[in-house]
N, CA and C of each residue as an Amber inpcrd file, in Angstrom:
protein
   339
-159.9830000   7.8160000 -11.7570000-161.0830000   8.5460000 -12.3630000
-160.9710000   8.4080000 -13.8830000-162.2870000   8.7330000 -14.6930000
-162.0550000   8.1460000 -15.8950000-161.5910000   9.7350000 -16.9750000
-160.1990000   9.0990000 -17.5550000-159.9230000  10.9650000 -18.2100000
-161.1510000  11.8320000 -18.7470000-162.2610000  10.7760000 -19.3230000
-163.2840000  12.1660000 -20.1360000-163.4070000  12.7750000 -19.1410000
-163.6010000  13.0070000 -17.4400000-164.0070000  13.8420000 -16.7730000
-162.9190000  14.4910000 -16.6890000-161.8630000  13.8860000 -16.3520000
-160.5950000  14.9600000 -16.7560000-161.0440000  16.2510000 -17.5640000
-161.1050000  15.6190000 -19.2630000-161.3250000  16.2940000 -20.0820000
-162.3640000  17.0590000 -19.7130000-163.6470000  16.9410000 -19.0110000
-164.4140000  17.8310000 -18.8250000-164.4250000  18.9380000 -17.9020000
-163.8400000  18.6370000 -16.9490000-162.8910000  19.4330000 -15.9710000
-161.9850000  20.6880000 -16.5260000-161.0830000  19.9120000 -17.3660000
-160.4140000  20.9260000 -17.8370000-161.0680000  22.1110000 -19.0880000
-161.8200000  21.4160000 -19.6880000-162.6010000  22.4310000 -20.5250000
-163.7360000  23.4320000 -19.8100000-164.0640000  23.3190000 -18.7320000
-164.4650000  23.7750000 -17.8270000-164.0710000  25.1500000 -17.2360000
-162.6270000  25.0150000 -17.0710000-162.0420000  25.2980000 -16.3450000
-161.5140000  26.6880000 -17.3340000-161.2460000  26.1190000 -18.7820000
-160.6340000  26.5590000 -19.4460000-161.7370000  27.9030000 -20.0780000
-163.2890000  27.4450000 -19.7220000-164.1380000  28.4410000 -19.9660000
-164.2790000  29.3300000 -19.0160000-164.0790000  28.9680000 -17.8200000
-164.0710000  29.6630000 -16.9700000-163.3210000  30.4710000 -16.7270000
-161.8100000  30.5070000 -17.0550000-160.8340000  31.2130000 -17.5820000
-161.0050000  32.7350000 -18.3910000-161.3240000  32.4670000 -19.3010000
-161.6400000  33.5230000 -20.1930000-162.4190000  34.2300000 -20.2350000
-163.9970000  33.6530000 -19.6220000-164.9420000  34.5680000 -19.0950000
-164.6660000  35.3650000 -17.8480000-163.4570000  34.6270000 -17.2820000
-162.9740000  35.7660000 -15.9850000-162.1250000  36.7810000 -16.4640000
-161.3520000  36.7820000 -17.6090000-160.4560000  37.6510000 -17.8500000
-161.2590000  38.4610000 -19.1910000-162.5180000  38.1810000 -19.7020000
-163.0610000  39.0230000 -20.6530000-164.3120000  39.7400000 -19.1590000
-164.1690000  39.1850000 -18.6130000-165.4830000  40.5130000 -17.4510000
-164.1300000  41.1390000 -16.7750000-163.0400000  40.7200000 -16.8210000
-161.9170000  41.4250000 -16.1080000-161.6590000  42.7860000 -17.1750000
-161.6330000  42.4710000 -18.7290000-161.0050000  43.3890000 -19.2340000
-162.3310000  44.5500000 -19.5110000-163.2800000  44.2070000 -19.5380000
-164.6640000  45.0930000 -19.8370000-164.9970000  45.7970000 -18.6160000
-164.6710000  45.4750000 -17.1500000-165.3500000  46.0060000 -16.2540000
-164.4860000  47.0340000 -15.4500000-165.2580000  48.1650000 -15.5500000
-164.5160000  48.8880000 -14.1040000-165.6180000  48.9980000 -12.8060000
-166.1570000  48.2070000 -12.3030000-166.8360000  48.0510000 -11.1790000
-166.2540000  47.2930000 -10.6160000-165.3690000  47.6800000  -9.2490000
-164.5680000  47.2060000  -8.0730000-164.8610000  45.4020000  -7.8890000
-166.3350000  45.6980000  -7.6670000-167.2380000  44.3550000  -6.9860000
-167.1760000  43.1840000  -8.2260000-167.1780000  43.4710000  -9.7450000
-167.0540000  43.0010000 -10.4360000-165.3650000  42.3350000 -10.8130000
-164.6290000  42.9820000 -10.3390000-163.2390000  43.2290000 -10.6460000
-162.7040000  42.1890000  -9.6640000-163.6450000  41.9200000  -8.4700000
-163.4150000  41.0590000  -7.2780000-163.7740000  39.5290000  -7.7100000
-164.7170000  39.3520000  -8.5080000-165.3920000  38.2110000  -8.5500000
-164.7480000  37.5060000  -9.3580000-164.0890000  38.6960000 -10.9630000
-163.1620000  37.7890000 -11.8180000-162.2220000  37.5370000 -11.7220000
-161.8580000  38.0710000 -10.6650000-160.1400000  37.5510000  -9.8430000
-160.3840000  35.9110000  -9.5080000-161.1450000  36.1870000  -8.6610000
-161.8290000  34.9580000  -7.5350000-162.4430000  33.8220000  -9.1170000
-162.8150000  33.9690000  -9.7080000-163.3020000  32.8480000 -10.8800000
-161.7050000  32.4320000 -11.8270000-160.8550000  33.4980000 -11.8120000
-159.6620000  33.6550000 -12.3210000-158.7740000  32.2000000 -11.4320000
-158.5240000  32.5070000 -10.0850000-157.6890000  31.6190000  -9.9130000
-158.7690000  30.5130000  -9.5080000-159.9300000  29.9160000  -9.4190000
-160.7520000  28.6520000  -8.9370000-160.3210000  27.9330000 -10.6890000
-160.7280000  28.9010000 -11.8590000-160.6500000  28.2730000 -12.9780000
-159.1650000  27.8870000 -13.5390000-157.9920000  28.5280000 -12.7180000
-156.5730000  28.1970000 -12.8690000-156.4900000  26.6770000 -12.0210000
-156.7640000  26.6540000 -11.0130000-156.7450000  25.4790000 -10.0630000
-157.1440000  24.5420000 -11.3950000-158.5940000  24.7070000 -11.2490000
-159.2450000  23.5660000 -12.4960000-158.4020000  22.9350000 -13.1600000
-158.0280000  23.9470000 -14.1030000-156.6300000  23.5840000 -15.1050000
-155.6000000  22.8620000 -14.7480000-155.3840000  23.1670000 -13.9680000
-153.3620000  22.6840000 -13.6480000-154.5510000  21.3330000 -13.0920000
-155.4410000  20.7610000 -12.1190000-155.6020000  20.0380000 -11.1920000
-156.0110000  18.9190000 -12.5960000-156.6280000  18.9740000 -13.2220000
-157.3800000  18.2120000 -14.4960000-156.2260000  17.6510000 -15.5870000
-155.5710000  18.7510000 -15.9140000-154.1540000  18.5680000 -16.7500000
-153.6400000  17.4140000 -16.1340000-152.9980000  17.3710000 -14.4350000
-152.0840000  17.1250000 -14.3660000-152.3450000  15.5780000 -14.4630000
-154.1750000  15.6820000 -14.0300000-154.7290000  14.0470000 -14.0800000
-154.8080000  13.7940000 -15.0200000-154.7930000  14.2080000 -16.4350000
-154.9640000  13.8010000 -17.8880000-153.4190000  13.0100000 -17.6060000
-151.9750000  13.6770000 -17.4650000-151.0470000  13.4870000 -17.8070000
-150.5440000  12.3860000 -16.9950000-150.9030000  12.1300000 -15.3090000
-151.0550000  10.6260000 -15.4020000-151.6520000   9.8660000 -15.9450000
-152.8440000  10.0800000 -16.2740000-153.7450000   8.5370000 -16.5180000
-153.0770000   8.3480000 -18.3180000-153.1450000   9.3420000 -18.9310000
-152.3270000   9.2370000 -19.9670000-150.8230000   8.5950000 -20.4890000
-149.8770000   8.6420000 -18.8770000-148.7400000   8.2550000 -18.7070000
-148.2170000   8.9500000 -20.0610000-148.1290000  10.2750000 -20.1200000
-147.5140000  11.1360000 -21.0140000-146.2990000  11.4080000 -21.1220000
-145.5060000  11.5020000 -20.0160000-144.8620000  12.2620000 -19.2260000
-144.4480000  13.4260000 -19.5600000-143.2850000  14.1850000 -19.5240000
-143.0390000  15.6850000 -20.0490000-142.5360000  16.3470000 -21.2480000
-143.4710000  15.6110000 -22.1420000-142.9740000  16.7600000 -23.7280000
-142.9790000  17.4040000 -23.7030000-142.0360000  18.3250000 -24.7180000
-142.1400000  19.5650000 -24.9550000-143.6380000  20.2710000 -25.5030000
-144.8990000  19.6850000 -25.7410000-145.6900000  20.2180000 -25.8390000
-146.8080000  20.5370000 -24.3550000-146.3870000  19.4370000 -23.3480000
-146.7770000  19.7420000 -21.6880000-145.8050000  20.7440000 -21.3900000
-144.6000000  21.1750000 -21.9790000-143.8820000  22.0810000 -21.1480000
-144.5020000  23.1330000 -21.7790000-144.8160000  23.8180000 -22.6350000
-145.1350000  25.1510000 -23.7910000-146.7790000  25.3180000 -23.2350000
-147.8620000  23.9230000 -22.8840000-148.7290000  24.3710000 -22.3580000
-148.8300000  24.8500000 -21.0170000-147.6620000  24.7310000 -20.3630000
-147.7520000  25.1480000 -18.9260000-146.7810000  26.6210000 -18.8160000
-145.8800000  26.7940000 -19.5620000-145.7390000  28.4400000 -20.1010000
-146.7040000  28.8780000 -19.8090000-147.2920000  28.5220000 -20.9380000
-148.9020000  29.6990000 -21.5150000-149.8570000  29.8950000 -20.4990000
-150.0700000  28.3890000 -19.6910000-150.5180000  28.4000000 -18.7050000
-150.3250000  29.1660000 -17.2680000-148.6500000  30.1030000 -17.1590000
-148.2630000  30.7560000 -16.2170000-149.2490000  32.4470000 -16.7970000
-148.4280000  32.3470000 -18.1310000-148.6160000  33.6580000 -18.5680000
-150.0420000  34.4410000 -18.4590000-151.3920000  33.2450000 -18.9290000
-152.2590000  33.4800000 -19.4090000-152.9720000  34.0880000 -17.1310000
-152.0880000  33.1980000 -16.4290000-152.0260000  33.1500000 -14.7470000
-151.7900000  35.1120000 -14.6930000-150.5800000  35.1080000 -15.2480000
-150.0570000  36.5390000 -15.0010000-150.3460000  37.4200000 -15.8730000
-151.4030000  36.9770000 -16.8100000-151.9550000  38.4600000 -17.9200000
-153.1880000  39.1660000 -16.9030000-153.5450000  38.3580000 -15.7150000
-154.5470000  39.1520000 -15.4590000-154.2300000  40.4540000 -14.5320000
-153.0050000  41.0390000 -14.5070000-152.6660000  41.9800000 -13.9020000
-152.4770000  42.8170000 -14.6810000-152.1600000  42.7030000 -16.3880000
-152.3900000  43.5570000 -17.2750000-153.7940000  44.1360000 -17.7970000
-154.6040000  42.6000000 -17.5780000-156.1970000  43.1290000 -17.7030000
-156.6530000  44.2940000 -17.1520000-156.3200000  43.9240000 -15.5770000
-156.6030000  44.6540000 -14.5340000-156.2340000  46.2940000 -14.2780000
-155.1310000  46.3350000 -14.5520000-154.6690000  47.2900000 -14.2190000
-154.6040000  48.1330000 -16.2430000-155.4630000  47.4100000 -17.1830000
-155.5470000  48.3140000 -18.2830000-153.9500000  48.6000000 -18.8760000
-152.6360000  48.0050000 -18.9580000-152.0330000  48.3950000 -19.3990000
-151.3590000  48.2530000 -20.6910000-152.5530000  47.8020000 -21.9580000
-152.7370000  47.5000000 -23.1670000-154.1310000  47.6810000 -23.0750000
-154.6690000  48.2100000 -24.4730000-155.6480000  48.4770000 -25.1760000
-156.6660000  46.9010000 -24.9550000-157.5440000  47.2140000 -24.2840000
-159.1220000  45.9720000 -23.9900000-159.0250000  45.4290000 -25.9350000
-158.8550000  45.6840000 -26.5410000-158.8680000  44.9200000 -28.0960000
-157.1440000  44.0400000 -27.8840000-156.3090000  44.7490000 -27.5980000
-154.7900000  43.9540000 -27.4180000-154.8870000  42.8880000 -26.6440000
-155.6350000  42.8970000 -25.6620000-155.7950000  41.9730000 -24.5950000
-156.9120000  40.7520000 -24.6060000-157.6350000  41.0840000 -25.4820000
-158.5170000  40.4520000 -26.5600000-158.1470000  39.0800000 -27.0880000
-156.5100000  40.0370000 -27.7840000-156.0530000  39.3320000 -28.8930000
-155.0420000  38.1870000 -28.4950000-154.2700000  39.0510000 -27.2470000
-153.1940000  38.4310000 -27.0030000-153.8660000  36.7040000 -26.1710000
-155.1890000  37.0590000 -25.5730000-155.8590000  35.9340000 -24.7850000
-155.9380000  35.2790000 -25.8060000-157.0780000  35.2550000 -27.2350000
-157.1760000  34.5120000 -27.9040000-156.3810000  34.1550000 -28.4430000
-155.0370000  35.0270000 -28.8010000-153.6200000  33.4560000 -29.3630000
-153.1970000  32.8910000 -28.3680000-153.1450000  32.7020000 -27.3150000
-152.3900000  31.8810000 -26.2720000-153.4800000  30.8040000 -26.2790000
-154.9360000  31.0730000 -26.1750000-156.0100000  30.0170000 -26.2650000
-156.1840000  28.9460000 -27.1910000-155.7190000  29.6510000 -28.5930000
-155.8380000  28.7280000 -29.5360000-154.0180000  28.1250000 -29.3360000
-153.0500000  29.0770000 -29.2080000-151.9820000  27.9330000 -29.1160000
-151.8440000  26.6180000 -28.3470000-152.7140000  27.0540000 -26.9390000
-152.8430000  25.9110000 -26.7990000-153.7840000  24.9230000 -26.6140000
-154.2420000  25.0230000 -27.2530000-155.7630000  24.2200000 -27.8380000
-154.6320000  23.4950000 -28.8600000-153.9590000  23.9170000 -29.9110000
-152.9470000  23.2440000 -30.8610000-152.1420000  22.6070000 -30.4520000
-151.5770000  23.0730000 -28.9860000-150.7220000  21.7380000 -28.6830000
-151.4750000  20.5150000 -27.8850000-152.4410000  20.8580000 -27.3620000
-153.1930000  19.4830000 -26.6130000-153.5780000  18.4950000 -27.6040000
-154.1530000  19.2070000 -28.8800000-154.7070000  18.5540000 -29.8670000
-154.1190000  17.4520000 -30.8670000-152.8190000  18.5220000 -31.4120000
-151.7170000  18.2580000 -31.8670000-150.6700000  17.3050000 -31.5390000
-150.4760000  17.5120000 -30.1680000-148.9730000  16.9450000 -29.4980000
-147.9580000  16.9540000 -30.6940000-147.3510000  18.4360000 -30.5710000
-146.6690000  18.4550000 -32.1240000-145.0460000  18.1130000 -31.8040000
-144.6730000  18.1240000 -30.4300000-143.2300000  17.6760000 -29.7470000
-143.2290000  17.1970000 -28.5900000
């Protein structure tokens, strides 16, 4: 497959991400709370499934900047139980999404190791 779809895949994926965990952190309607779970892990799949095809067709193999994006990539997996369950301030959770987003937006971009 040709990587730009990769790339489009994963940016995709990566929007889809955040719009699940910003209707996650704004909503207390159950039915709503259901759907951004469910968009939460389809748009995690995305990610890891698109990545991992960038990183063959790329023949990258495992820098330390694929290892730090797949950290972030667990964490950003396991912040949505903090969303969820409210246990930081909807502005903290805000914040903490958007630095993990841009960190790694800096290392894909970058490849700084």
């Amino acid at each position: 497959m040709d990587p730009l779809i990769y790339k489009i895949i994963h940016l995709a994926g990566v929007m889809a991400l955040f719009t699940a965990m910003g209707s996650m952190i704004s909503t207390t309607c159950d039915h709503a709370k259901k759907f951004s779970g469910i968009l939460h892990g389809i748009s995690l799949i995305l990610i890891l499934v698109s990545g991992f095809g960038m990183i063959a067709k790329y023949s990258y193999g495992f820098p330390g900047w694929i290892i730090a994006k797949a950290v972030i990539w667990l964490a950003l997996g396991a912040f949505l139980v903090v969303a969820k369950r409210k246990l930081i301030s909807p502005a903290a959770s805000i914040g903490v999404i958007l630095v993990a987003g841009a960190l790694a937006a800096y290392l894909g971009v970058m490849k700084p190791f």
